[in-house]
C-alpha positions in Angstrom: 82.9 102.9 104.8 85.8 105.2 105.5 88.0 106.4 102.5 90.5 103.9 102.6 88.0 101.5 101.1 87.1 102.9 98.1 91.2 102.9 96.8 92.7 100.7 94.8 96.1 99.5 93.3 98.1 100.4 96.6 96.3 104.1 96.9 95.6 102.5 100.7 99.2 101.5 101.5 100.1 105.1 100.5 97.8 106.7 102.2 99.1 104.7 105.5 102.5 105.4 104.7 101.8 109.2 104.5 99.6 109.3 107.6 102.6 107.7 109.4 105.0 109.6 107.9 103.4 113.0 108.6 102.9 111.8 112.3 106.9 112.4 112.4 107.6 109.6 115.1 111.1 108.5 115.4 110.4 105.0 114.9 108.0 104.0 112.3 106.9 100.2 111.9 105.7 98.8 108.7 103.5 95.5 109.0 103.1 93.7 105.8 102.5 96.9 104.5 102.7 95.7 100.8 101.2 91.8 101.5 98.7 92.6 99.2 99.7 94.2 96.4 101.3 93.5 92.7 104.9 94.1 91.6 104.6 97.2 90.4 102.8 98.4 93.5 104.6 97.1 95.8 107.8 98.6 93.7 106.1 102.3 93.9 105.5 102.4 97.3 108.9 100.9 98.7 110.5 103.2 96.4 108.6 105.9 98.5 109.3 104.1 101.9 113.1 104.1 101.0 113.0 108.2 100.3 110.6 109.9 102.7 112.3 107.6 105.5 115.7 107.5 104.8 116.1 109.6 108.1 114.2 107.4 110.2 114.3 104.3 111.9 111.8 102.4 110.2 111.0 98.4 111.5 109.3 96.6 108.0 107.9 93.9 108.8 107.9 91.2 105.5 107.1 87.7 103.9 108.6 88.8 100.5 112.0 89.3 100.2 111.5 92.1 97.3 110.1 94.4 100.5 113.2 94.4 102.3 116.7 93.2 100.7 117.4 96.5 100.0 117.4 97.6 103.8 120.4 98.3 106.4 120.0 94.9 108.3 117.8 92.0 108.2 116.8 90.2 110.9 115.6 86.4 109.9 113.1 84.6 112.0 112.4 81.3 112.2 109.3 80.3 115.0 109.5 83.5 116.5 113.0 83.7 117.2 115.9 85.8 115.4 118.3 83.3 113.8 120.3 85.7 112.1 120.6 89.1 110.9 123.1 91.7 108.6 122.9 92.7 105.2 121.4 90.4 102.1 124.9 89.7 101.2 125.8 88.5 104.3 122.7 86.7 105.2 123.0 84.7 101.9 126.8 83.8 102.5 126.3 83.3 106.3 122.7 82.0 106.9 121.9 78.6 105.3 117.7 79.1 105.8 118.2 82.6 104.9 119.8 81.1 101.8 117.4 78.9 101.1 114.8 81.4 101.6 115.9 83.5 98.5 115.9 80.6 96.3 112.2 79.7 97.3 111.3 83.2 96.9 113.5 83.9 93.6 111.2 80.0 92.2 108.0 81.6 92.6 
């Protein structure tokens, strides 16, 4: 048992994200870093992704479009391929399964 197991309520995540940050890399990559966690979890701990980091190139890698609409650019894959990318705004005016996407997301 290491001490990541015994946190709770997105203790883990931030300990990740600190580790990471502290390691002072240039690129920093985020996979499904918040996957598991509630709203207000998930909240707290992009809130703290989008400040520590804002210096850094940071790749987030995301099911939920909460985790990343907020970012520089978006890139959209569908199979494994990059079908489009920009902004939110762009994606949703220029992207029809980006589109689509949001509305699925905004349902549930």
């Amino acid at each position: 048992m290491n001490a990541d197991d015994s946190c709770q309520g997105g203790q883990s995540q931030r300990l990740q994200i600190a580790r990471t940050y502290l390691k002072d890399a240039e690129i920093l990559i985020f996979d499904e870093s918040t996957a598991n966690l509630d709203a207000d979890s998930e909240y707290a701990i992009i809130s703290i992704l989008y400040s520590a980091l804002k210096e850094k190139t940071v790749v987030i890698i995301a099911h939920r479009l909460s985790t990343v609409k907020d970012v520089d650019c978006i890139f959209f894959l569908e199979e494994g391929k990059i079908t489009g990318s920009g902004t939110h705004k762009e994606l949703l005016e220029n992207h029809e399964r980006y589109a689509r996407f949001v509305q699925e997301q905004m349902i549930e």
